[in-house]
C-alpha positions as CSV (number, residue, x, y, z in Angstrom):
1,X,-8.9,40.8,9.1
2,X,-5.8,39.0,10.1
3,X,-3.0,39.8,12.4
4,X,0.7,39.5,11.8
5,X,2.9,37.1,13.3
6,X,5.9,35.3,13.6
7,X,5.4,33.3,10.6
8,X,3.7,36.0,8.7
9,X,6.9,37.0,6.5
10,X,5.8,40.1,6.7
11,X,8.2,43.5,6.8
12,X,8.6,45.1,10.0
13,X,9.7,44.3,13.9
14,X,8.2,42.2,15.9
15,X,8.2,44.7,18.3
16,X,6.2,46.6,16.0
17,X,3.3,44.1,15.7
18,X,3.4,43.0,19.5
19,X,3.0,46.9,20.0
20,X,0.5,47.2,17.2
21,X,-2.0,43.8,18.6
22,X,-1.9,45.6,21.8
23,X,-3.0,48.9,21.0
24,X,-5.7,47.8,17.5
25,X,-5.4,44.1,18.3
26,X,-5.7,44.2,13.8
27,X,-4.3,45.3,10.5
28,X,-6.6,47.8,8.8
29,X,-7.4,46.0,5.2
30,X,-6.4,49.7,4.3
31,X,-2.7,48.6,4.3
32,X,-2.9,44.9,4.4
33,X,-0.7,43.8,1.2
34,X,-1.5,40.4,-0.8
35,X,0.7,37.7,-0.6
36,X,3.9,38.2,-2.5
37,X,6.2,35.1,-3.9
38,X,9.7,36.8,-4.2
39,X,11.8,33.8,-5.3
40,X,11.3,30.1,-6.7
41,X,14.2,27.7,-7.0
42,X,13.8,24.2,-8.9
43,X,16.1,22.0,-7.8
44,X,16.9,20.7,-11.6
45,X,16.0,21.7,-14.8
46,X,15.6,18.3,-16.5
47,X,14.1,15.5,-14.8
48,X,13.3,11.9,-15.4
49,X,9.7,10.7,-16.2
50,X,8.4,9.2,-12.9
51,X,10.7,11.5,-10.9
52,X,10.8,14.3,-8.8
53,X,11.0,18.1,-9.6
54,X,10.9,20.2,-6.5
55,X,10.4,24.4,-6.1
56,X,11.9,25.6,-2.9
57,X,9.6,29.0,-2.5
58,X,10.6,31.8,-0.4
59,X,7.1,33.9,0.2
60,X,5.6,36.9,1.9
61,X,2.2,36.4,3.2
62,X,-0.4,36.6,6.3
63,X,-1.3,33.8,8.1
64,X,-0.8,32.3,11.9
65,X,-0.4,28.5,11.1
66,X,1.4,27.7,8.0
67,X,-0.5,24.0,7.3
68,X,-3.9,25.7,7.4
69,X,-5.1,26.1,3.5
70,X,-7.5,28.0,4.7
71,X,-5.1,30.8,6.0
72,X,-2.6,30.1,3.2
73,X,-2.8,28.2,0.1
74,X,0.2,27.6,-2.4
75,X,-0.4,25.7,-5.7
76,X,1.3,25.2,-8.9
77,X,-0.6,24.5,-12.2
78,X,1.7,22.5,-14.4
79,X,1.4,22.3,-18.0
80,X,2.2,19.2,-20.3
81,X,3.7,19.5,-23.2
82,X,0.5,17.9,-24.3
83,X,-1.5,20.2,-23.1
84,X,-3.5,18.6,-20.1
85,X,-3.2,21.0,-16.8
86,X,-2.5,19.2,-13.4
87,X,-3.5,21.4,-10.2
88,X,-0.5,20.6,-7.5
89,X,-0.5,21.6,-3.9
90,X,2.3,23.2,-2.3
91,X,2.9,22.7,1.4
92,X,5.6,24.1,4.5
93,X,8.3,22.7,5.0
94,X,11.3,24.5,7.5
95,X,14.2,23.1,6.5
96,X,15.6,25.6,4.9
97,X,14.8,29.2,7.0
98,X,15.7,31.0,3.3
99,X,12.9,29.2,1.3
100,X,10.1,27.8,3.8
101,X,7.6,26.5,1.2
102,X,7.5,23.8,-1.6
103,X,5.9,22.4,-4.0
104,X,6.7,18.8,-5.4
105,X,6.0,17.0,-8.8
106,X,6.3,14.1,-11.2
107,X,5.9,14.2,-14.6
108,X,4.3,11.7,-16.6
109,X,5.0,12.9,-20.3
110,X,8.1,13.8,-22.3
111,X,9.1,16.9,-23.5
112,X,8.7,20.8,-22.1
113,X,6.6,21.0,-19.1
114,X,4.8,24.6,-17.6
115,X,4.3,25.8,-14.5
116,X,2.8,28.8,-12.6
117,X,2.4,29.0,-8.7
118,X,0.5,31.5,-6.8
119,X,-0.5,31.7,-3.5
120,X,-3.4,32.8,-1.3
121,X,-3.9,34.4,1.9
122,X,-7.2,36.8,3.6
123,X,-5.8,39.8,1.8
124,X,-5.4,37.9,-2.0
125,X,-3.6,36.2,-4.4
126,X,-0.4,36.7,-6.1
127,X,0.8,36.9,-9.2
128,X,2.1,33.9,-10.6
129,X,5.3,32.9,-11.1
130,X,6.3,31.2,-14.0
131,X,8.8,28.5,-15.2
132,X,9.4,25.4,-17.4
133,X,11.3,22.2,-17.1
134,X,12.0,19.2,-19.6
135,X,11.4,15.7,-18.7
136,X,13.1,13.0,-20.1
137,X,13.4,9.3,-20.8
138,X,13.7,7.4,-17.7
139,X,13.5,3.9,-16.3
140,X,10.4,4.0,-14.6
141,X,7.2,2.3,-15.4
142,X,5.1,5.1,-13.6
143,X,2.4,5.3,-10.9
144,X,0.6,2.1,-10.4
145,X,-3.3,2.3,-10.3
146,X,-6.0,-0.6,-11.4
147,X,-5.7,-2.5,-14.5
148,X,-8.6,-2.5,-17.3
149,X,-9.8,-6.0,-16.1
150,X,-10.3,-4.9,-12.8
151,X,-9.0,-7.8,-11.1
152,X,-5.2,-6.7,-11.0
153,X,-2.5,-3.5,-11.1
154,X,-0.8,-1.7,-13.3
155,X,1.5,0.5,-14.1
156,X,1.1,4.2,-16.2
157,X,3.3,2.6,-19.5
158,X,0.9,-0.4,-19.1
159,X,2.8,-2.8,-17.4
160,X,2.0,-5.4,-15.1
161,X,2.6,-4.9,-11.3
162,X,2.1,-8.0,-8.6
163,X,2.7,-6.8,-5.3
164,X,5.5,-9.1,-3.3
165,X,6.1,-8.0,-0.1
166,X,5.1,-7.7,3.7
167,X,4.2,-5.2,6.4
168,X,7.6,-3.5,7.6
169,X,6.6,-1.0,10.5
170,X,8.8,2.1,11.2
171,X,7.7,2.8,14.6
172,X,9.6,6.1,14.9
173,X,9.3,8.1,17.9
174,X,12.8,9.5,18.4
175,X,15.1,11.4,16.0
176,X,16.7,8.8,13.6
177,X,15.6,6.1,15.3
178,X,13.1,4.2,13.1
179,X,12.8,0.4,12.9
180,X,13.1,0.3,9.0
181,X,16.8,0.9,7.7
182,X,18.7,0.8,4.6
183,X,19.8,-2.7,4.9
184,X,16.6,-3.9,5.8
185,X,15.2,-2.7,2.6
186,X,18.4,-4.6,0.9
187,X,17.2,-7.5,2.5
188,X,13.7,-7.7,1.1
189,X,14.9,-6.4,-2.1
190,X,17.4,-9.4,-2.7
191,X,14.5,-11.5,-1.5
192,X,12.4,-10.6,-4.2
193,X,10.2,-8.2,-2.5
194,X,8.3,-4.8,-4.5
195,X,6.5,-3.2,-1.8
196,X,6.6,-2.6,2.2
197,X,3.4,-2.0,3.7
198,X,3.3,0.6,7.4
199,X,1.8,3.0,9.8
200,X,3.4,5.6,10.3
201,X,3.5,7.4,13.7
202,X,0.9,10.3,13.3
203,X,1.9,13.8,12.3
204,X,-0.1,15.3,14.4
205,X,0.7,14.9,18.4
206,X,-0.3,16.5,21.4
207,X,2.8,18.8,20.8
208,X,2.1,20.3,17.9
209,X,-1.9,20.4,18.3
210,X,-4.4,19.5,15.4
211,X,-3.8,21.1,12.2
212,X,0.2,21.1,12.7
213,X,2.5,18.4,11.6
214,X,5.9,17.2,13.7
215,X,8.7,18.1,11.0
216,X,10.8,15.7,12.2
217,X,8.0,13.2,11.6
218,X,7.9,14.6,8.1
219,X,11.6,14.6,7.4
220,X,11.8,10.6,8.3
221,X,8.9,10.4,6.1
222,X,10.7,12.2,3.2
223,X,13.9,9.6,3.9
224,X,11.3,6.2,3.8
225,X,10.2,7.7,0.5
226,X,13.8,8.8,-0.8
227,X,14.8,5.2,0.4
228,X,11.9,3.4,-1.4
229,X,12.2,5.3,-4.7
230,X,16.1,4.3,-4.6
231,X,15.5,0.7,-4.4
232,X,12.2,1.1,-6.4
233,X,10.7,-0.3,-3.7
234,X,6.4,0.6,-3.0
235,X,4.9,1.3,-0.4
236,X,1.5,0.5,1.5
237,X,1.1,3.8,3.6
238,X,-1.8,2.8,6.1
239,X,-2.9,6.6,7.3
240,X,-5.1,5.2,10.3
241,X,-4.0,2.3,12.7
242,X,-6.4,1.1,14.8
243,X,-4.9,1.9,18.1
244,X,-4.3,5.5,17.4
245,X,-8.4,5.9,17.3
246,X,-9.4,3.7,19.9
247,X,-9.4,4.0,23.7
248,X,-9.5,0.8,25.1
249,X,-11.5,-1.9,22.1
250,X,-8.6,-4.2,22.9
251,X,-6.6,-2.5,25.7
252,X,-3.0,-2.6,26.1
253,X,-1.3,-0.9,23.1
254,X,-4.0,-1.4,20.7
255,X,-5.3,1.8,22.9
256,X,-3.4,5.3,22.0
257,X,-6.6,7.7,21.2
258,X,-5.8,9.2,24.8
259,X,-3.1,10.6,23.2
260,X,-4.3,11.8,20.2
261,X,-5.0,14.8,20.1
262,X,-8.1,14.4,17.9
263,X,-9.6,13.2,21.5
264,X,-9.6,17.1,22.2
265,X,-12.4,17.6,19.8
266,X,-14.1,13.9,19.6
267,X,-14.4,11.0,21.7
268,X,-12.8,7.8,20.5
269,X,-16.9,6.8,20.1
270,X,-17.4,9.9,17.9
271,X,-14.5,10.0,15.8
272,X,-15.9,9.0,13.0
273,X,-19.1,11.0,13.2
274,X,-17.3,14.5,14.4
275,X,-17.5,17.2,11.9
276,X,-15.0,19.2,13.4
277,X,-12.1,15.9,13.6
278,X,-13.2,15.6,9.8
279,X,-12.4,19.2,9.0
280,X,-8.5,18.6,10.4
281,X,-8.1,15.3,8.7
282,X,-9.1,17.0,5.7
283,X,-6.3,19.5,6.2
284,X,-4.1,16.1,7.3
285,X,-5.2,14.5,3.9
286,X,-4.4,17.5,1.8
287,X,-0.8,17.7,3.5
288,X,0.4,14.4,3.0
289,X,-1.2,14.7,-0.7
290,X,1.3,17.9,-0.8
291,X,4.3,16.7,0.4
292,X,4.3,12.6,-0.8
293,X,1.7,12.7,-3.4
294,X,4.6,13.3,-5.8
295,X,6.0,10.0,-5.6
296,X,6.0,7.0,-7.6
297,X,6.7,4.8,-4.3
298,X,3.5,5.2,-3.2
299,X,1.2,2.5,-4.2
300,X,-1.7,2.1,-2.3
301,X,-3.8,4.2,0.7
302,X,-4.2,1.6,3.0
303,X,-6.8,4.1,4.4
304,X,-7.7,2.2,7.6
305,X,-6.5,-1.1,9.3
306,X,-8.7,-3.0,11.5
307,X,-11.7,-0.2,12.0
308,X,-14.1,-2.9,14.1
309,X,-10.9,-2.5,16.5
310,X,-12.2,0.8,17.4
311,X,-15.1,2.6,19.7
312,X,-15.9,4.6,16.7
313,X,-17.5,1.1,15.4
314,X,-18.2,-0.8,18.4
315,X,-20.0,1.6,19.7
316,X,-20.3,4.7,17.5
317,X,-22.4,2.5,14.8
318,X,-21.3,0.8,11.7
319,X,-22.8,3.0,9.3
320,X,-21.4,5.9,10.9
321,X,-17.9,4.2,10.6
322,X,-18.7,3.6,6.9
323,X,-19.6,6.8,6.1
324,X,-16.2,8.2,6.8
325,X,-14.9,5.0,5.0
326,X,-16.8,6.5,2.5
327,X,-15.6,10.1,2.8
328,X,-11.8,9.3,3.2
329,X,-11.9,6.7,-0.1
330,X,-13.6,9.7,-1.8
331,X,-10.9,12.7,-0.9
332,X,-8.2,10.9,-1.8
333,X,-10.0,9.7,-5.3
334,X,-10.6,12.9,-5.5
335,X,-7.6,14.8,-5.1
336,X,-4.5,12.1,-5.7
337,X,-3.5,13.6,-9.2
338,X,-1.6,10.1,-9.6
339,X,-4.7,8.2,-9.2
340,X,-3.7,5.4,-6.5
341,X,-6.4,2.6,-5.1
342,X,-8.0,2.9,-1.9
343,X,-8.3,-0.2,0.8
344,X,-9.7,-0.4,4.3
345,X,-9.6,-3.8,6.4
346,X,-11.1,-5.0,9.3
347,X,-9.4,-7.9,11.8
348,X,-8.5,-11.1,10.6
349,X,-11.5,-13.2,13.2
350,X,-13.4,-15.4,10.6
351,X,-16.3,-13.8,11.8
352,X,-14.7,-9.7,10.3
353,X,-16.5,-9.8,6.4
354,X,-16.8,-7.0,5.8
355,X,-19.2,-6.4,2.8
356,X,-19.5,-3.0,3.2
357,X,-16.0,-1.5,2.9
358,X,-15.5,-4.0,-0.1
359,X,-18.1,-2.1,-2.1
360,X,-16.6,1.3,-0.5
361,X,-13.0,1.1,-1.6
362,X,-10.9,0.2,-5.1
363,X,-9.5,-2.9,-3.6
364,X,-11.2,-5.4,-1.7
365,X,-8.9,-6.5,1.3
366,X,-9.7,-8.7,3.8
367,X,-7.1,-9.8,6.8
368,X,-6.8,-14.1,7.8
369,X,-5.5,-14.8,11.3
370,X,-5.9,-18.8,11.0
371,X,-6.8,-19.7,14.9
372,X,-9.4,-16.8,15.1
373,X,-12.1,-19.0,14.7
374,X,-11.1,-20.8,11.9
375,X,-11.2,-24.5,11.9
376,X,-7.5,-25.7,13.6
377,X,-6.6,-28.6,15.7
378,X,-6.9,-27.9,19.3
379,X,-4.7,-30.4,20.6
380,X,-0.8,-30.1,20.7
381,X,0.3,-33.1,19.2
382,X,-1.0,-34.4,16.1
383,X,-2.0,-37.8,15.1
384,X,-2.0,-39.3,11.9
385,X,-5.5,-39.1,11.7
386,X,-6.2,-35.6,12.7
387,X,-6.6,-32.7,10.3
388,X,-3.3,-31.0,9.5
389,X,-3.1,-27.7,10.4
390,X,-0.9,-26.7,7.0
391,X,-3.9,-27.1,5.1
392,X,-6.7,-25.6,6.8
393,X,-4.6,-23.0,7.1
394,X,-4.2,-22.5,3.1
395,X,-8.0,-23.4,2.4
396,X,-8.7,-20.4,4.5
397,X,-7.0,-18.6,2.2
398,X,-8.3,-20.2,-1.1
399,X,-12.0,-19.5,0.5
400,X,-11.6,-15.9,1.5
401,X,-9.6,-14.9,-1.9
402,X,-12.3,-17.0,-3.7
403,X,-15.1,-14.8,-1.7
404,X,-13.3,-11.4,-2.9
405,X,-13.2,-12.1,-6.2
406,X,-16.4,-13.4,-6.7
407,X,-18.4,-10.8,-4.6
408,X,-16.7,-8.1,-6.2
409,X,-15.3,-7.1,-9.7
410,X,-12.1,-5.5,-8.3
411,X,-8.9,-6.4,-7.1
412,X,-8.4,-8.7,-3.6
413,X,-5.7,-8.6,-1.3
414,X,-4.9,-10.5,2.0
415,X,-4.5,-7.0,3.9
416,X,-2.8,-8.9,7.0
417,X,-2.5,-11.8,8.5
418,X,0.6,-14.1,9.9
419,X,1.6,-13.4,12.7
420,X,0.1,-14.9,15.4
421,X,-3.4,-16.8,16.0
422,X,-1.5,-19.4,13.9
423,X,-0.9,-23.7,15.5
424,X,2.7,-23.1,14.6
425,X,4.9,-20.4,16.1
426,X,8.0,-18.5,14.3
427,X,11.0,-20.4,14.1
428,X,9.1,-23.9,13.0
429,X,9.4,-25.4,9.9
430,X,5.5,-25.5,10.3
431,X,5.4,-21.8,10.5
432,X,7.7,-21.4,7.6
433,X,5.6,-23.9,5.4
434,X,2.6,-21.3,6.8
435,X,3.8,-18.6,5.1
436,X,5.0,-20.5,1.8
437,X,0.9,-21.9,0.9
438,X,0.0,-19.1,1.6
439,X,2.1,-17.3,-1.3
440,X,1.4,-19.9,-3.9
441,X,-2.7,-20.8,-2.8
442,X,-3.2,-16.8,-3.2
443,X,-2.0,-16.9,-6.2
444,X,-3.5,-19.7,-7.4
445,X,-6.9,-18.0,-6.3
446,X,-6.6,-14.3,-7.7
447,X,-5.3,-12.0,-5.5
448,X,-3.4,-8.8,-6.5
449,X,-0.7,-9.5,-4.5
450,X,1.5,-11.4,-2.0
451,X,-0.7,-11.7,1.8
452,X,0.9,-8.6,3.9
453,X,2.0,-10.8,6.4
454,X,2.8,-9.2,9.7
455,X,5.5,-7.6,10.5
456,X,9.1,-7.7,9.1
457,X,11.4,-7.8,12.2
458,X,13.9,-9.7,13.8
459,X,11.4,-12.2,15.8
460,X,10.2,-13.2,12.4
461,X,12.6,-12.4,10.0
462,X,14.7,-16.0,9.7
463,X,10.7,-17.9,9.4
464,X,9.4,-15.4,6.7
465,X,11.8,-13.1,4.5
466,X,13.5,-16.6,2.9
467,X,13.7,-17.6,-0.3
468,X,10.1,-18.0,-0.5
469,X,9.5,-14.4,-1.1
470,X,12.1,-14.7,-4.0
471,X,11.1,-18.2,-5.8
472,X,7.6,-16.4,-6.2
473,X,8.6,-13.2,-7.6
474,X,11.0,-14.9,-10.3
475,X,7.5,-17.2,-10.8
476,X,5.2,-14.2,-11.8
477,X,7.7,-12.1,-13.1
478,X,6.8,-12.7,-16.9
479,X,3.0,-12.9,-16.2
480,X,0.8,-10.1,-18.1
481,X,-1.6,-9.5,-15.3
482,X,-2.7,-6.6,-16.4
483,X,-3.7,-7.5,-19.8
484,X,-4.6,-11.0,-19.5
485,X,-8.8,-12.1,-18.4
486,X,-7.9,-14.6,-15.9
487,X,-10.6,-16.1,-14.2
488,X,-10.9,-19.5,-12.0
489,X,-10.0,-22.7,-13.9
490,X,-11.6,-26.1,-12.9
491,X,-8.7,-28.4,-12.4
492,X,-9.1,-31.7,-10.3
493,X,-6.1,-33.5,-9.0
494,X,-7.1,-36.6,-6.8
495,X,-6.0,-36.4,-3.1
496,X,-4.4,-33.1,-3.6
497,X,-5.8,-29.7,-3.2
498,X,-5.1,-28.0,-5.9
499,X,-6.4,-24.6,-7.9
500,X,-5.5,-22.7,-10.9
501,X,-6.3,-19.2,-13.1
502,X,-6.8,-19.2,-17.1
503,X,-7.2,-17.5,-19.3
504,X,-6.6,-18.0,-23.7
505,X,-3.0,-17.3,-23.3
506,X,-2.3,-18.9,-19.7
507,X,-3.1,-21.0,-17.5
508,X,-1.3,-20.9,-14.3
509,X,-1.8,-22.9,-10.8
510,X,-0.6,-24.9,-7.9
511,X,-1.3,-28.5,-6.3
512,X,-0.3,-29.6,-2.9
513,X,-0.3,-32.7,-0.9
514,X,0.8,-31.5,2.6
515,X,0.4,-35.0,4.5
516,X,2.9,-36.9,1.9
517,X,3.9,-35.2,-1.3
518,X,2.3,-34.1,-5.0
519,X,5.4,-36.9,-6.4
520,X,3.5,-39.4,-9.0
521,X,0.0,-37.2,-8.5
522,X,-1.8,-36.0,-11.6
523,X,-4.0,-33.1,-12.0
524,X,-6.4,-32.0,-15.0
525,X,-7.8,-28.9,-16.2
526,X,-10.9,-28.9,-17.9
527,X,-13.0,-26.2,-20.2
528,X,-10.0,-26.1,-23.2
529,X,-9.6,-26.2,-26.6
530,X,-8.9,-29.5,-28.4
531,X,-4.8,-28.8,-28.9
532,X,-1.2,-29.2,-27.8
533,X,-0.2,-27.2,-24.9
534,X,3.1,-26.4,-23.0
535,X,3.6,-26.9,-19.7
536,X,6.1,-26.0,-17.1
537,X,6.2,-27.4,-13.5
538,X,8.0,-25.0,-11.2
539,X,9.7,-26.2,-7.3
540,X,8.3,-23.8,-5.3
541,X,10.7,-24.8,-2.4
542,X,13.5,-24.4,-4.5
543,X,12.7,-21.7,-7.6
544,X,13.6,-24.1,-10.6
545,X,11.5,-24.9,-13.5
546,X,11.6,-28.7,-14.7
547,X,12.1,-29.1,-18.2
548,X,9.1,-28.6,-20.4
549,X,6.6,-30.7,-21.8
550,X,4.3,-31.0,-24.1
551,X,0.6,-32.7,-23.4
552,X,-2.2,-33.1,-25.4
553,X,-5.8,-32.2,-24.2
554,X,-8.4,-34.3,-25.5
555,X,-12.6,-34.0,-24.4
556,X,-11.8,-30.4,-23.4
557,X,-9.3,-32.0,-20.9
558,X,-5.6,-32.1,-20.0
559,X,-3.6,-33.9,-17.4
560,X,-0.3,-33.8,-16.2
561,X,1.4,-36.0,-14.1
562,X,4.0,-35.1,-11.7
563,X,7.5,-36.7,-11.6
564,X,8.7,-38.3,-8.6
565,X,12.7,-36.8,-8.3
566,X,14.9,-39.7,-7.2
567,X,18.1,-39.0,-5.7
568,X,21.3,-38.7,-8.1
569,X,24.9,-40.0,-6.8
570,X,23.5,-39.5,-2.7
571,X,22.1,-35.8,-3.8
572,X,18.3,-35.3,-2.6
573,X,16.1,-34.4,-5.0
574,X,12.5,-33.9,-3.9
575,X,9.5,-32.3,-6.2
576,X,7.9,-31.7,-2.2
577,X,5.0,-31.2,-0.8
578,X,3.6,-28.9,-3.6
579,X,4.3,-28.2,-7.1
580,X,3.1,-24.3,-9.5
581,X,2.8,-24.7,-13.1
582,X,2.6,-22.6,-16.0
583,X,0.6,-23.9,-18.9
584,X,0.5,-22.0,-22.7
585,X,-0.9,-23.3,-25.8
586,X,1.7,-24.3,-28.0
587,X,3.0,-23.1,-31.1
């Protein structure tokens, strides 16, 4: 038996029930009344495939903390107009005081959808509600989930989706006054970019307790997802941060569990293992299901960044840690109607391989920081002798792409890396040449999409978010991903480095000479057909394809010599330190 309260809905005074707690302290199941819906609004009766329909739900029912499903549940079954059902939570949401619930939506088929929404409280269930909507023709490719050959994404109509794009952290605290605005966004757009990756700051604080969610939190969620979806723009959400569960793994602000209020049920050390912080984060997981789950922005549940960063592994155990990897990739599995990937990482030391959550989630993600442990020159100056930095830097990422995709049949991803622990600091040209291998080597190697280099800001903006970004987006932009069996080539190319993917249909790669230049250098891929083959060379410094050729392969073998680009009338032109090419049989 429930009591009423505040937020019950219910008829009567609140003097009434104050009076009524005091003197029964209940309400006699004898006139307890189910829940009631007494109006639904839809905020459009025709909506694009892809795009949002939203009810606003005005509701009578008995419960004393709205975001608890297990006092009150609101659901909506939709109907396609082929018949399959989808099961779609509703959640609270107090913006507007006449209609205090919703439930959001995106349809995936043409034609006359369904729907019915009930809700359920300790005294019942209502009777439905009922309603219908038509979804149209839109622009939209749809949600993006894993593609058949299990090394890349896709989109629902089929088509191929390479992530481009970078961590870009909110970092909202105050009303309105989040790090990522409109013009950022722009920016990255113009420069080529699909997707942002972030953490949000948690929804639940030591303000609202566990169990309840800061609206205003919520609302600047609902604008980053309204903002994306504008600029069709995806997004990385990473749903735990290191530092937000752990108290003091690596001090300073990396250490924020103390004011979390999950540290009033579970230690930072026990986190993982609690039952009781599992129930809320449940209820946390359903919410943000509820109230984003809708849209086709959302990409990827970046479900934890850096775990060994926490006390919940160091000192918890690792198998405890990957059990709730476990349990967290399975909810969301689970109960995303739209079907996203899951990823975890841990830190970017060469030393964090983490076989465990590879085999756990849908994408295998590991994180490079070059200079932690990797091989790097420890003196300042370089001689010409000495190892260059530029390319043990993008070996490193060749080797731990190559590791991914040949440990596991699944998509890889560089989850984050760029920042720091790197020999050159923002604002080089070394730093800037960094960031530029390790585009094209990734690549080159398999990986799903661009490294998430950390973090898109002002410090780093003028080093990373260049034309880089852009040259490789207009490079993969009219690759099949999704429906092509790429797999490493063999390709030598003399005192270059250089790597390359094929397939029947492609063959695409990337050679690089950092100490002098790839100009005059030949490189040969072998393991073909006997025929005559296109190939384009493409500046990766400047986004231009040379003109085409056409080379024969002979023994299973062709080469292709680079061009040395003279200068014309005083004009530079340079092929530089590396060269990507596409290769296609020919017709």
């Amino acid at each position: 038996m429930k009591s009423q309260t505040m937020f019950s809905g219910k008829r009567g005074s609140l003097l009434f029930v104050a009076v009524a707690l005091v003197c029964l302290n209940v309400v006699s199941h004898a006139t307890a009344e189910p829940p009631a819906i007494l109006s639904m609004r839809a905020d459009s009766g025709r909506v694009g495939l892809y795009e949002r329909f939203e009810l606003r739900i005005d509701l009578e029912a008995t419960y004393e903390n709205p975001f608890d499903p297990e006092q009150i549940s609101l659901s909506a079954q939709f109907t396609a107009p082929s018949g399959q059902k989808w099961r779609i939570w509703g959640f609270y949401n107090p913006s507007s005081w006449a209609s205090l619930w919703m439930v959001r939506f995106a349809p995936t088929e043409k034609g006359v959808w369904r729907y019915a929404v009930t809700v359920t409280d300790a005294e019942g269930t209502s009777e439905a509600r009922t309603g219908r909507f038509t979804a149209v023709d839109s622009d939209h490719h749809g949600f993006i989930g894993i593609a058949p050959n299990k090394r890349y994404l896709r989109y629902s109509d089929g088509a191929s989706y390479y992530g481009v794009g970078l961590w870009y952290n909110d970092s909202y605290e105050l009303f309105n006054e989040g790090r990522i605005t409109e013009e950022g966004l722009d920016n990255l757009q113009r420069r080529g970019a699909n997707f942002i990756s972030f953490f949000p700051t948690p929804l639940e604080t030591m303000g609202t307790g566990l169990g309840r969610y800061d609206q205003n939190r919520c609302g600047r969620m609902d604008q980053l997802f309204e903002w994306c979806e504008q600029r069709d723009l995806h997004i990385s959400w990473n749903i735990w941060f290191h530092s937000y569960i752990s108290m003091a793994v690596w001090g300073g602000g990396n250490a924020r569990y103390r004011n979390n209020p999950y540290s009033l049920v579970s230690s930072a050390r026990d986190f993982f293992g609690s039952d009781e912080a599992w129930q809320y984060q449940e209820k946390l997981y359903r919410y943000i299901i509820a109230r984003w789950g809708y849209s086709r922005a959302l990409f990827l549940w970046f479900t934890v960044d850096e775990i060994n960063g926490t006390e919940g592994w160091t000192q918890g155990g690792q198998a405890v840690a990957e059990q709730w990897s476990g349990k967290i990739h399975e909810y969301f599995s689970r109960h995303d109607p739209y079907g996203r990937p899951t990823t975890g990482t841990q830190s970017g030391g060469i030393g964090q391989w983490w076989p465990g959550g590879y085999e756990i989630f849908d994408i295998a993600a590991r994180e490079i920081y070059e200079a932690q442990g990797h091989p790097m020159p420890k003196s300042g100056k370089l001689g010409p002798n000495d190892d260059n930095p530029l390319q043990f830097s993008y070996r490193n990422y060749a080797k731990q792409t190559q590791d991914l995709w040949n440990g596991w049949r699944k998509p890889a991803m560089i989850g984050e890396c760029g920042w720091d622990h790197t020999y050159y600091e923002p604002g080089m040209p070394g730093y800037l040449a960094m960031y530029h291998n390790a585009l094209w080597v990734s690549l080159a190697n398999g990986l799903s999409a661009t490294p998430f280099w950390w973090s898109y800001s002002d410090w780093l903006n003028d080093s990373v978010v260049t034309n880089q970004m852009l040259y490789l987006s207009q490079f993969v932009a009219d690759i099949d991903f999704a429906n092509l069996d790429l797999e490493p080539a063999q390709i030598t190319a003399g005192d270059c480095d250089a790597w390359a993917m094929m397939s029947d249909r492609l063959i695409l790669g990337w050679v690089v000479n950092p100490r002098t230049s790839v100009a005059n250098e030949s490189f040969t891929i072998s393991g073909l057909p006997n025929r005559s083959y296109d190939v384009r060379l493409y500046r990766t410094w400047r986004g231009r394809y040379l003109d085409r050729q056409t080379i024969e392969a002979h023994d299973g073998k062709l080469t292709c010599t680079i061009p040395e680009l003279n200068t014309t009338r005083g004009h530079a032109l340079h092929i530089g330190n590396d060269v990507a090419f596409k290769i296609v049989p020919a017709r």
